[in-house]
N, C-alpha and C positions, 0 to 999 in steps of 0.2 A: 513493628518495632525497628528494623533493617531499615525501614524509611525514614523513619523518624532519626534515625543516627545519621542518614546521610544527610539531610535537611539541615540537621544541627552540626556536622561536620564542614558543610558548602557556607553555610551562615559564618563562622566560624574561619574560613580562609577569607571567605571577602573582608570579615573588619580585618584580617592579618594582613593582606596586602593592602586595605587602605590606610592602614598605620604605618607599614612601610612607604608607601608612596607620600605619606602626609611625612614624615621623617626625613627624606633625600629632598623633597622642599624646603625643610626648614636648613639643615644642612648647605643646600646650594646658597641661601641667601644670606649664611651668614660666613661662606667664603670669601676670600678677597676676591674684588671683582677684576682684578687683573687675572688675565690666564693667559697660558702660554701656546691653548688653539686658538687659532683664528681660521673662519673662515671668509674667505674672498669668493668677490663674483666669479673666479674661474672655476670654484666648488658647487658654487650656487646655480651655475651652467651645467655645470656636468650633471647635477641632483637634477634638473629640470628637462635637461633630454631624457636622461635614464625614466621617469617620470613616463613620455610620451611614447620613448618606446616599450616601455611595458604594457602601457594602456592598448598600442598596434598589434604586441605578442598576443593578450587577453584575447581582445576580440580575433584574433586569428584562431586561438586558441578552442573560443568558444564556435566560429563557425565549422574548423574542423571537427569536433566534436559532434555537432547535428548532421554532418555530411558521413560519419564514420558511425554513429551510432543510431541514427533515426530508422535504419531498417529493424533492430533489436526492439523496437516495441511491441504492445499488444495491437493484435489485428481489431476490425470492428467489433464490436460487443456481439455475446450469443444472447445476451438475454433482453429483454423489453427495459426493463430498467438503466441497464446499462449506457444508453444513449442519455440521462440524463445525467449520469456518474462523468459519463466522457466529455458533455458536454460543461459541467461546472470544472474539469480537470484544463480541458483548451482556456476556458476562459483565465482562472487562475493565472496558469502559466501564462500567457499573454500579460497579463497585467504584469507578471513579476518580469518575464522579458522588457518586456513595454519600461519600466522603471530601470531595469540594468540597462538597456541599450539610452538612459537618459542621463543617468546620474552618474555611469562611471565615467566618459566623456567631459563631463563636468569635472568632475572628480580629479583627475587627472590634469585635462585639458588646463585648468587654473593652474592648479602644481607647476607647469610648463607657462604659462602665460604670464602667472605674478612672480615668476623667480625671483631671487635675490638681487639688486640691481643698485650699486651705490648710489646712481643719480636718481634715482627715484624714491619716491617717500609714498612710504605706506596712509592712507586715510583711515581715522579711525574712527568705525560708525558704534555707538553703543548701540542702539536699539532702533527696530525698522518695524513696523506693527502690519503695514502688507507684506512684506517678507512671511513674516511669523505666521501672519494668517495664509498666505500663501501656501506654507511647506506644513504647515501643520492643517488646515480646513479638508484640502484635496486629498494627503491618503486618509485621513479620516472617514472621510465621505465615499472614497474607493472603498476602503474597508468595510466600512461600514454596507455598503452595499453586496459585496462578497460573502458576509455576514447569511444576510437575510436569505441571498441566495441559495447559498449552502446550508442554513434551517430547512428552509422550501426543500430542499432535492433531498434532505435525509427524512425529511416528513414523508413525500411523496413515497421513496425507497420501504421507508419500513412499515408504513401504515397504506400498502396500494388499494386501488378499488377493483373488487375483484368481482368479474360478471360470471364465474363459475366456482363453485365449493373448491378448494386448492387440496392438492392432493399429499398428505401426510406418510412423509418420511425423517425415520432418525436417523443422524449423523453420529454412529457411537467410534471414539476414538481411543487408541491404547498404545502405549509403544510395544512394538513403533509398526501400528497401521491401522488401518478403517474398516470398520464392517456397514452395511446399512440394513437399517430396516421398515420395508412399505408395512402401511397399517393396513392390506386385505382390504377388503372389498365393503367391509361398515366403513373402512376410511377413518380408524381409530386404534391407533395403540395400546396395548396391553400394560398394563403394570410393570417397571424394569428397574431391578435393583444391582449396583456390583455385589451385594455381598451374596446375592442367589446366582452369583457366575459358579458352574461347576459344569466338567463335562463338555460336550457338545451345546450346551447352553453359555455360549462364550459370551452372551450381552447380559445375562443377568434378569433373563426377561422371568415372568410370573408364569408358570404354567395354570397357576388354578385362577386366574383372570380369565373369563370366558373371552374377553377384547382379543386373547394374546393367539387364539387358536389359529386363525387365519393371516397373522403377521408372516410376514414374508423377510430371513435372514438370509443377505447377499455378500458377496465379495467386489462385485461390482456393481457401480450405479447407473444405472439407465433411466433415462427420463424421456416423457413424451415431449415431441415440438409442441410449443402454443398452449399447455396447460400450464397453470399457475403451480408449484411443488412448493409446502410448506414444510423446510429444513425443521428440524428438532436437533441440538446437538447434546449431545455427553460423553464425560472422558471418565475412567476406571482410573486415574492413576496421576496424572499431572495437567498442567492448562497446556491444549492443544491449541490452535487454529487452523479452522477449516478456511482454506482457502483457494477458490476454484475463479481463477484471473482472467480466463474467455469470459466469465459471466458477471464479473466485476462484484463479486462477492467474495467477503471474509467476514467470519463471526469467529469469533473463541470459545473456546468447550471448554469448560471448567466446571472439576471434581466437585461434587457435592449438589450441584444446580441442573437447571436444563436453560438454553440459551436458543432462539428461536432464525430465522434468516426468511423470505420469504425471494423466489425468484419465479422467473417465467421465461422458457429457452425458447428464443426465434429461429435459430438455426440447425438443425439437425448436424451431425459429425460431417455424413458427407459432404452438404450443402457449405459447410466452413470449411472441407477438405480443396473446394473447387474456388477459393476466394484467392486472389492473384499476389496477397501478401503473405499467404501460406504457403500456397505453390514458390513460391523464390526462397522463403526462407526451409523448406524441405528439399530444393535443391543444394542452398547451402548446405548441409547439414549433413545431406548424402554424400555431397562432392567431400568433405573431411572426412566422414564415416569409411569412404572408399580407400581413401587414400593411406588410412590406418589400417584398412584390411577388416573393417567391421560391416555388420550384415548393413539394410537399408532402412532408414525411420522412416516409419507413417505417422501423420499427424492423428493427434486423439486431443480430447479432451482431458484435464486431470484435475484431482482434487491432493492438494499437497498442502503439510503441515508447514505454518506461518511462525513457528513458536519454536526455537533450540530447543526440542524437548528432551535430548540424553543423546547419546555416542549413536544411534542412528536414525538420528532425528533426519538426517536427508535419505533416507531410504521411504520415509514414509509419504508413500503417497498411493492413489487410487486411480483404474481408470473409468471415466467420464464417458455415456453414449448417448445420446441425443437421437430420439429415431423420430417417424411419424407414431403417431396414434395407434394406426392396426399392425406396425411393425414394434411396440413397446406392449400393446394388449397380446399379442402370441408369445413375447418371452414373458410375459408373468404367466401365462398358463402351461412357461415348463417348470415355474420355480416350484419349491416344494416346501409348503407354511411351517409354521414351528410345529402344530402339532405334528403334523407328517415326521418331520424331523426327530421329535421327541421319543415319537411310534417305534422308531427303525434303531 
C-alpha cells in the first residue's frame, strides 16, 4: 500500500510541475517582448569559458577521484564465481567510462565552441536521420548487448554446474546478528521454525525431526577451500541481507520464506591474507589504528547485513574462515550437533 502512495504521489508531482512549466510558457509568450535584460557577446564569452573550465575542473575532478580512491576497493574475488561478477562489473564500468570520457567533452566543448556570437548565425537543421540513427542504434545495440551479458552471468551465478553434492548451510539472521547452521553429515536440514525458538534452541530448529539431530549450530562460519556451500537463508524478525563482498555474494533473508545463494571459496583466509592489495590496505589501517592508540587489525573475512535493519544494524556482522578441507573437517569434529546441544 506505502508503494502504491508513493507511485501515485511521484505521478502526481510530475503532472504539477509539467503544468507549472507549461504555465511560465504561456506567460513568457504573452509578455512584451521588449525586456530590459540583454544579453551581449561579452555574457556569451564569459558563459562559454566558464562552460570549459568546468568541463577541465570535472575531469580533474574525476581523475583525482580514481587516484584517491582506487585503493578502497574489493581485492580479487574469493570465490569461483566471482571472477564472472568482476568481470561483467569492469566491463560495465568501461562502457559507462568509455561514454562520460565521450559525451561530456562534447557536451561542454560545443557550449564553448558555438557561444553566442553576433556575427554569426545559428543553422537551423530540423531533422537528420543518420544522426538519430547514429545516437540512437549504437547504445541501443551496446545496451542491448550488456543486456544479454548480464542474463548470461546471473544464469551461470545462480544456476552453476556442480561436479560435487554442495554442501548445505543455513544463513539464520536476527537483530542484530547471525548464527549458522551445517546440515551434519546426511548434508540435510532439519525442520526450523521462529515460533519453536525457545531456550538454547535460538534458530527454531525441530527437535523431533530426525534431519535436525546432527545439524550443527555455529556462531562462526567456516567453509572449506574448493567445495561448492549451498547458503539457505532466514530471518526471525525483519528483511536482513546477507552480504559476504570477498565472495561477491548478497541474497536477502526475508521473514516468512527461505531464500537460497549458492557459492564456491577459492581462496582460504590465509591465502587472501598474503594477497598484496590486502597487505597495503592492513598496513593502512594499522598505521591510523596506531596512531589512535588502537590494538592491530587482521584481515578476515565477514559476512555483514546489506539492509538498515534497526539502531544496530551496523554492528551486525559475522566472521568468515575459509580453511583447506582437512583443516575445516577437524573443526567440525569439535563442534557439538543440536542434539548434543539439546542433551546438556
Amino acid at each position: 500500500m506505502e508503494t502504491l502512495l508513493v507511485i501515485v504521489i511521484a505521478l502526481l508531482a510530475v503532472a504539477a510541475l509539467t503544468q507549472a512549466v507549461r504555465i511560465f510558457e504561456i506567460s513568457s509568450q504573452i509578455k512584451d517582448s521588449d525586456s530590459d535584460v540583454k544579453v551581449d557577446d561579452r555574457d556569451n564569452n564569459t558563459q562559454g569559458w566558464l562552460m570549459l573550465l568546468f568541463l577541465i575542473f570535472f575531469f580533474g575532478a574525476f581523475a583525482w577521484m580514481l587516484w584517491e580512491y582506487m585503493e578502497l576497493t574489493l581485492p580479487q574475488s574469493a570465490s569461483e564465481h566471482g571472477k564472472d561478477v568482476d568481470n561483467l562489473w569492469n566491463i560495465s564500468m568501461g562502457v559507462i567510462i568509455l561514454a562520460f570520457l565521450v559525451t561530456q567533452p562534447l557536451l561542454f566543448g560545443f557550449a564553448f565552441r558555438f557561444r553566442g556570437n553576433k556575427n554569426r548565425k545559428a543553422t537551423y537543421m530540423e531533422h537528420n536521420n543518420k544522426l538519430e540513427l547514429f545516437w540512437t542504434g549504437i547504445p541501443a545495440v551496446v545496451l542491448a548487448g550488456l543486456i544479454l551479458y548480464g542474463l548470461t552471468t546471473w544464469s551461470n551465478v545462480m544456476n552453476p554446474d556442480n561436479e560435487q553434492e554442495p554442501m548445505v548451510v543455513e544463513i539464520y539472521a536476527k537483530q542484530f546478528g547471525w548464527q549458522a547452521r551445517y546440515a551434519g553429515g546426511d548434508n540435510e536440514l532439519g525442520y526450523a521454525n521462529v515460533r519453536l525458538v525457545e531456550g538454547v534452541n535460538t534458530l527454531g530448529v525441530d527437535a523431533n525431526d530426525e534431519a535436525s539431530a546432527n545439524d550443527i549450530v555455529t556462531g562462526e562460519l567456516h567453509l572449506p577451500k574448493g567445495r561448492p556451500v549451498l547458503f539457505k537463508f532466514r530471518s526471525q524478525d525483519v528483511i536482513h541481507s546477507a552480504y559476504m563482498p570477498h565472495f561477491r555474494m548478497q541474497m536477502n533473508c526475508v521473514p516468512g520464506t527461505q531464500t537460497q545463494f549458492q557459492i564456491t571459496p577459492s581462496l582460504t583466509t590465509a591465502e587472501m591474507r598474503q594477497d598484496p592489495e590486502i597487505v597495503a590496505k592492513v598496513a593502512r589501517v594499522n598505521e591510523l589504528r596506531e596512531a589512535r592508540g588502537e590494538d592491530p587489525w587482521e584481515f578476515d573475512y565477514v559476512l555483514l547485513c546489506n539492509k538498515i535493519c534497526g539502531s544496530a544494524h551496523y554492528n551486525m556482522q559475522m566472521k568468515v574462515v575459509v580453511q583447506t578441507e582437512e583443516e575445516f573437517d577437524k573443526w567440525m569434529k569439535e563442534q557439538q550437533t543440536f542434539a548434543e546441544m539439546m542433551a546438556d
